[in-house]
C-alpha positions in Angstrom: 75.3 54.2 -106.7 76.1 52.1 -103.4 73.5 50.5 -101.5 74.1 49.5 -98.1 72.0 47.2 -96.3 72.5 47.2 -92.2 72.8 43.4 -90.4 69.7 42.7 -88.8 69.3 41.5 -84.7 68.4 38.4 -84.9 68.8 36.3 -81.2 66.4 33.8 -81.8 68.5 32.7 -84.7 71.9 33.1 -82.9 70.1 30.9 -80.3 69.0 28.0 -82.9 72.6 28.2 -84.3 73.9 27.3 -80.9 71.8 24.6 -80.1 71.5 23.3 -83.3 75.3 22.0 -82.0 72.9 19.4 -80.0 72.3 17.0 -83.1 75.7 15.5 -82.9 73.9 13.8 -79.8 71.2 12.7 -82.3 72.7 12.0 -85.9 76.5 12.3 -84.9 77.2 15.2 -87.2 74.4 17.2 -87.5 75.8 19.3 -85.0 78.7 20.6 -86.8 76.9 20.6 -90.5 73.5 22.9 -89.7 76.0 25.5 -87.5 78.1 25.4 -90.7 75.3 26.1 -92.7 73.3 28.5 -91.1 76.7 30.7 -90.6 77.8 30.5 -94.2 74.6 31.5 -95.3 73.4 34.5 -92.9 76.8 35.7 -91.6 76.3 39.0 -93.6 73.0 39.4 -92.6 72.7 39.0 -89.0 74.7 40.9 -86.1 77.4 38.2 -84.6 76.4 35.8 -86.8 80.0 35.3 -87.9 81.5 35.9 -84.8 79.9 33.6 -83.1 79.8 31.1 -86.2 82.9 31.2 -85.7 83.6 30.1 -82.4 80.7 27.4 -83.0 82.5 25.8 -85.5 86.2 26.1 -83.8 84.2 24.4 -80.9 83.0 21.5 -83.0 86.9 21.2 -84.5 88.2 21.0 -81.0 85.7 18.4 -79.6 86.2 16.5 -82.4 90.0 16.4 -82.2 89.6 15.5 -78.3 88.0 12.9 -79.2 90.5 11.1 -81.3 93.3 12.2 -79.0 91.4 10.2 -76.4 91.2 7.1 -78.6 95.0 5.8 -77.2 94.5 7.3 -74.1 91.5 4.0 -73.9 94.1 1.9 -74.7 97.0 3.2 -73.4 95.8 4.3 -69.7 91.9 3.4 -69.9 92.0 7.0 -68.8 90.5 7.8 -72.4 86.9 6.7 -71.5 87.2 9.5 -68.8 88.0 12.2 -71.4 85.5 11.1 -73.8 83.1 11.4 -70.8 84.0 15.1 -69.9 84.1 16.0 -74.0 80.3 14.8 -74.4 79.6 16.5 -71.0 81.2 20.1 -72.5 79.3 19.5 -75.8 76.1 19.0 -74.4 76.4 22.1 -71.3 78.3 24.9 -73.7 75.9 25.0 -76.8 72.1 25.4 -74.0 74.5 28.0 -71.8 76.0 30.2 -74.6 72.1 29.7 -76.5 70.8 31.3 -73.2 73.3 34.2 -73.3 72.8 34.7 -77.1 69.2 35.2 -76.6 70.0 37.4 -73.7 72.3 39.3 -75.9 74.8 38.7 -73.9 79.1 37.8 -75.3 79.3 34.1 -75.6 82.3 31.9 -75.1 83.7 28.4 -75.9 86.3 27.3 -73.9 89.2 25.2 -74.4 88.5 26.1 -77.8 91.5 25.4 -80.7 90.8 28.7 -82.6 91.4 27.2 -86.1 89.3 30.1 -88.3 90.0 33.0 -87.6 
């Protein structure tokens, strides 16, 4: 016999997940390791937990790889420091504004995101 279990609404949680992303700013990368670990472990149990795991952690790839691309860019054009600028400036705005629209229930969204897991 089958048992089937039905994913549980959980907002308040999709709403930690997301700005849980805010440690980086704190321990450097805390931000990427409790989103990872509150997705692997609850993905099957909440609505849109995966989903927007997902995009969470293809958010924290792409920053990340912004920032080394703009390591050169410091020493090539000086234009780097700029671009490290707007990449702290989109990981700290993104997480609180797509928290507020998972609480709200609302479809969140990361953009100029690499989309690295599918």
């Amino acid at each position: 016999m089958e048992t089937y279990s039905a994913m549980r609404e959980d907002r308040q949680m999709l709403m930690i997940m997301h700005l849980s992303q805010l440690l980086d700013f704190v321990t450097g990368i805390g931000g990427f390791i409790v989103p990872l670990i509150l997705w692997a472990t609850q993905k099957d149990k909440i609505q849109d937990m995966d989903e927007q795991g997902k995009e969470i952690i293809n958010f924290q790839i792409s920053l990340f790889i912004y920032s080394i691309v703009c390591i050169p860019l410091i020493f090539l054009f000086g234009l780097g420091f700029l671009f490290l600028i707007l990449v702290g400036i989109l990981g700290l705005i993104f997480p609180i504004i797509n928290a507020i629209k998972a609480s709200n229930g609302e479809p969140t969204n990361y953009p100029m995101t690499i989309r690295i897991i599918q």
